[in-house]
N, C-alpha and C positions, 0 to 999 in steps of 0.2 A: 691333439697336438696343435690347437691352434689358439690364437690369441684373441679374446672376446667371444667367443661361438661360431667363431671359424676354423673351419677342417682344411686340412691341406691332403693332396693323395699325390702321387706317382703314379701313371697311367705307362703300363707296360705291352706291347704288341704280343699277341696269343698264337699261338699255332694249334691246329684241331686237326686231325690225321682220322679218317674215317676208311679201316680196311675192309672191301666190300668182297665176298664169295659169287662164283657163277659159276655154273656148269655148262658145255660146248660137246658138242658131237662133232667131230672132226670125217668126214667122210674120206676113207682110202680111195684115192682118187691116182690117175698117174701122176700129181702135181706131187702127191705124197708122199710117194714110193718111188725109190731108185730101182733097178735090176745089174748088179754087177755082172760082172764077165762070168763067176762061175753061174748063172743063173738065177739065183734066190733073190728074193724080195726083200728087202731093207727099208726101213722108213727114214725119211728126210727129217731129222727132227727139227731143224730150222724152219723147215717148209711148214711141219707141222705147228710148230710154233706159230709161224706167219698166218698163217688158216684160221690158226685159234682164235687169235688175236682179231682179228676181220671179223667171224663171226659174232667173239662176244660185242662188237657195237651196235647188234641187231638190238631193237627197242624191246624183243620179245625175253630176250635173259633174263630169266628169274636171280635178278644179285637182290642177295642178302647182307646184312652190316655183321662181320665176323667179329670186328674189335674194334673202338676208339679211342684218343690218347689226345691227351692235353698236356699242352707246356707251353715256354715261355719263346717266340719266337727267335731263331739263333742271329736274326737280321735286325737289331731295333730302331725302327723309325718314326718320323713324325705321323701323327695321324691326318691321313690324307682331308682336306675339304669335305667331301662326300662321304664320307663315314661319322658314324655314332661311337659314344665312347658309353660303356656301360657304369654307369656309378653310383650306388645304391644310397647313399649320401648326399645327394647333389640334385637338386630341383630344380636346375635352370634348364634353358632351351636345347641343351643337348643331353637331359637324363633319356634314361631310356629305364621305365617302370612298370 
């Protein structure tokens, strides 16, 4: 689409969404568990959440990549200074090949 051997493109902002799995051992702890008035033991599951949560940022979590997802960003802006635009057409100082 271009005139003499020149290409023209539209460069569009991406979004990449990378859903990652872990597994947490959550230890019953008193942080974890309530004791109501009739006596039985109840889990906090807020707490429990919270504990989760805490743990998984140990470096030791085995996270796995469950699913990735590409699209077009819902935010579209200029490309910042510091960033590379990919353009497989394009030989100048900002191709990236």
């Amino acid at each position: 689409m271009g005139q003499g051997g020149k290409t023209y493109s539209i460069t569009l902002r991406m979004r990449r969404t990378i859903v990652q799995d872990g597994h947490v051992s959550v230890p019953l702890t008193d942080l974890i568990t309530k004791q109501p008035e009739d006596g039985t033991h109840r889990i906090d599951t807020d707490a429990l959440t919270r504990e989760a949560i805490r743990l998984s940022e140990d470096p030791r979590v085995d996270w796995r990549i469950e699913s990735s997802t590409t699209d077009c960003h819902t935010w579209q802006q200029a490309r910042p200074e510091d960033r590379t635009t990919f353009d497989p057409y394009y030989e100048g100082p900002d191709a990236v090949c």
